[in-house]
N, C-alpha and C positions, 0 to 999 in steps of 0.2 A: 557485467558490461551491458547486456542488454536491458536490465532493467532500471539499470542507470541513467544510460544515451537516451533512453524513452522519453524523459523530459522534456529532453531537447526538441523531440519528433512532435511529440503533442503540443508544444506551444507553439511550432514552426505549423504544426497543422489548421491553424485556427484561423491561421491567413485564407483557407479554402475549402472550410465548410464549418457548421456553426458548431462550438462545442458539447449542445446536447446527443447531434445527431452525428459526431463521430463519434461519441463514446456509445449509442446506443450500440451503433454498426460496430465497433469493434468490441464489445463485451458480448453481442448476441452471435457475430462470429468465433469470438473465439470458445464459447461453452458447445456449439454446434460444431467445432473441431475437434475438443474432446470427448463427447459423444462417438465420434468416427471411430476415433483411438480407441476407446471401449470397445465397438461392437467389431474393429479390426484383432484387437487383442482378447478375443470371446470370453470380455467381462458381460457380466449381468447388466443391462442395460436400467435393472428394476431402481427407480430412486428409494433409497431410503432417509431414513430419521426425518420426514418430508416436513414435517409441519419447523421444526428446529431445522431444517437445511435452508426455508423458505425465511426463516427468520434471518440467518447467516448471509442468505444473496441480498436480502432486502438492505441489511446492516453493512454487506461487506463492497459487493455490486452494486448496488441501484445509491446509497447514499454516500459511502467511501468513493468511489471513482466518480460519480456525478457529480461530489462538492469540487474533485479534485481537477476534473475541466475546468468546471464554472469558477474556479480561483485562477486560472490559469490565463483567463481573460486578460486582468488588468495586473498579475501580480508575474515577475518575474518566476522562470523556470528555477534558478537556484535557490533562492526565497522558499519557494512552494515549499521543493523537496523536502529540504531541512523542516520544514513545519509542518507536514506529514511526518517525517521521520521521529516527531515525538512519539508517535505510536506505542514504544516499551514502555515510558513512562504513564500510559495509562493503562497499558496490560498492569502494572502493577498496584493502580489505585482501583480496576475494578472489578480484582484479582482480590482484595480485601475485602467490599461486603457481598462478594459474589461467591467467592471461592475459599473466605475466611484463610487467604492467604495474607497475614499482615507485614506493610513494611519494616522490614527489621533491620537491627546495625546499619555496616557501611552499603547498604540497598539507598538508606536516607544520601551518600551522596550526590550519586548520580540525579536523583531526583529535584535537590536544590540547586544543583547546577543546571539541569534542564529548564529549571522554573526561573532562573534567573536570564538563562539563554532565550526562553520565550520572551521575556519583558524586554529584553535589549531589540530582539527582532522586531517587535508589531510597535516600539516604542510609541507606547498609547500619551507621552505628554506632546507629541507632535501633531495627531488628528490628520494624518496624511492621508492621500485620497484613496489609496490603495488596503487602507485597514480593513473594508469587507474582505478583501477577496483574502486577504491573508486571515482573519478570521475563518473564513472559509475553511482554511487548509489546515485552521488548528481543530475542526471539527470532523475534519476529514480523518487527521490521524485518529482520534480519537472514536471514531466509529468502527475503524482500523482495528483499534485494539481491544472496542466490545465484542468484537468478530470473532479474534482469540480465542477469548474468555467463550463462545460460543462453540467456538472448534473442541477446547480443552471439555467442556464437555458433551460434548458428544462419541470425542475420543473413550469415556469411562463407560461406552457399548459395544459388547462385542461383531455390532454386526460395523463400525464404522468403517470406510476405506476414502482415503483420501481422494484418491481421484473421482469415483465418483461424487463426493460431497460437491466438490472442486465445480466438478461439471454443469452438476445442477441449480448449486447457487449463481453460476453464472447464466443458465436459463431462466431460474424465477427471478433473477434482480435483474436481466434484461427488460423483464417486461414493464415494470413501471419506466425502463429507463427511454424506451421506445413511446409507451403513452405520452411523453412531458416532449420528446423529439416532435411527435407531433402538435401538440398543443401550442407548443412556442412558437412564435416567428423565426424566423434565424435567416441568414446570411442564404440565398441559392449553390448549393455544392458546384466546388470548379474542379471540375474531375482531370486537375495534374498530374504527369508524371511522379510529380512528389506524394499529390495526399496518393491515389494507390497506393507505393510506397508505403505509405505513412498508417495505411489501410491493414496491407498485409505484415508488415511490422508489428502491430501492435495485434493481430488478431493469431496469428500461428504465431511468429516468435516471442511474445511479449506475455500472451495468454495462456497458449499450449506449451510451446516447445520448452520456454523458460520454465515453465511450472511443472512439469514432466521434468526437466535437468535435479529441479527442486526437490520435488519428489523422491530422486535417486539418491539425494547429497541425504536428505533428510535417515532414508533407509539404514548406509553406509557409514554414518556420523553421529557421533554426540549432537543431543540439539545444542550444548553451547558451542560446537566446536563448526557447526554449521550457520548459526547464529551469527561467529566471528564474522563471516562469508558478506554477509548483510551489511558489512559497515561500508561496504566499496558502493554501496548505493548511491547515498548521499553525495559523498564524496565524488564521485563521477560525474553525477546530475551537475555539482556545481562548478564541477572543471569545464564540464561542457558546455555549461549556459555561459561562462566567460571567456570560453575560447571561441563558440559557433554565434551565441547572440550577444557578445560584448558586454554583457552586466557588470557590474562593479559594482558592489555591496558600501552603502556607507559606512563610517568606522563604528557606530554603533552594532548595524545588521553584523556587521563581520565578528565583532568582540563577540557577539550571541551566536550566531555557527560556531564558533570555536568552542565554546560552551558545551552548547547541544552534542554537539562531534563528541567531544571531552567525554558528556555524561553517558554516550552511547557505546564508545569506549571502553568507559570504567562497567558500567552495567555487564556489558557482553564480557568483560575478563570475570569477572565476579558469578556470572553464572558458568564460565567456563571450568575456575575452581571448584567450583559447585558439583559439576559434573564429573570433574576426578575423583573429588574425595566421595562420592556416592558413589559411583564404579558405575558400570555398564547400564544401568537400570533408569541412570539418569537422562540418558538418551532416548527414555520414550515417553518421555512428556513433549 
């Protein structure tokens, strides 16, 4: 629910300050929230795997959430979502020359439904004005998912802990994200009722608190069975953006969400079996 609604809040946010310099402000507060959490729960403050965590913020903070404003501009909230939420489908293409995990059997068809869902969405024979920014969003997921592929390994160290990685990628990918806030022009912040709101939303509940709930699901859960958990994202984002800011998908957009959904769907069931028939073990990937 809350990572869902976010959609909403971020695009509603852009009316009252510029999209680099909310996202700076809300990704350098929320890694500066869990910091707190740390040195409140007398975790080791010490960063590790830095030089790979550095690469993780840079890939997962500073470029994933910075394309994912800057698409937000001209592209619809429900749009975006779905076009980030490609994301599995390139955990798995960069899962094969990275991790020499190849797509195999029915893996293939989540993926041609998603790639079919993508072409219906950005519908490239129409040259709409909007195609950056949804381009945007297709590069956003897919940094997304090089992010993954960056977590998975760093996971194969015994020293890794999620929270901390967590934390500090969200410090080092702050900082380019704050240099480019400065650098650009933008919009003078109109410091509403809403954007605070819209402030504190995304910096403790959206950054900390949700990713701390995450954390616990993750502990307590099969990854596919937490995974399922994930599909209410999208899904949300797009009820929201047609019920709070009226969008209405045309019949092509819509035919490719159904797709995408479909492929994301089929994928999460499939690693879910996955994770039955490999028993308990398979919840710690």
């Amino acid at each position: 629910m809350i990572w869902g609604y976010n959609w909403v809040v971020m695009k509603k946010s852009l009316q009252y300050m510029g999209p680099f310099d909310f996202n700076a402000l809300r990704m350098a507060l929320g890694g500066v929230i869990l910091l707190f959490f740390m040195l409140a729960s007398r975790v080791s403050l010490r960063p590790r795997q830095v030089s790979l965590t550095i690469l993780l913020g840079l890939c997962q903070t500073a470029a994933g959430t910075g394309l994912i404003l800057w698409a937000l501009v001209d592209a619809g909230a429900g749009k975006t979502v779905i076009l980030v939420y490609t994301m599995p489908f390139w955990i798995l293409i960069f899962a094969w020359p990275i991790l020499s995990e190849k797509i195999q059997g029915a893996n293939w068809i989540p993926v041609v439904l998603a790639v079919a869902g993508l072409i219906l969405l950005l519908e490239p024979w129409t040259l709409k004005s909007t195609i950056f920014s949804e381009v945007l969003a297709v590069i956003a997921g897919a940094c997304w998912g090089l992010s993954a592929i960056i977590i998975k390994l760093m996971q194969r160290r015994p020293d890794f802990d999620l929270v901390s990685v967590t934390a500090w990628q969200f410090v080092y990918g702050s900082v380019p994200l704050v240099i480019v806030a400065l650098l650009v022009p933008q919009q003078p912040a109109q410091w509403t009722p809403y954007l605070i709101t819209a402030v504190f939303y995304n910096s403790v509940l959206v950054c900390a608190f949700a990713f701390l709930l995450w954390t616990y699901i993750m502990k307590k859960l099969p990854a596919g069975v937490a995974g399922m958990g994930t599909l209410a994202v999208p899904v949300i984002g797009i009820l929201a953006s047609m019920l709070e800011l009226g969008e209405r998908p045309d019949t092509w957009e819509a035919w490719g969400m159904v797709l995408i959904l479909a492929a994301i769907t089929i994928l999460s069931l499939l690693r879910f079996r996955g994770n039955r028939l490999n028993g308990p073990a398979a919840g710690l990937d």
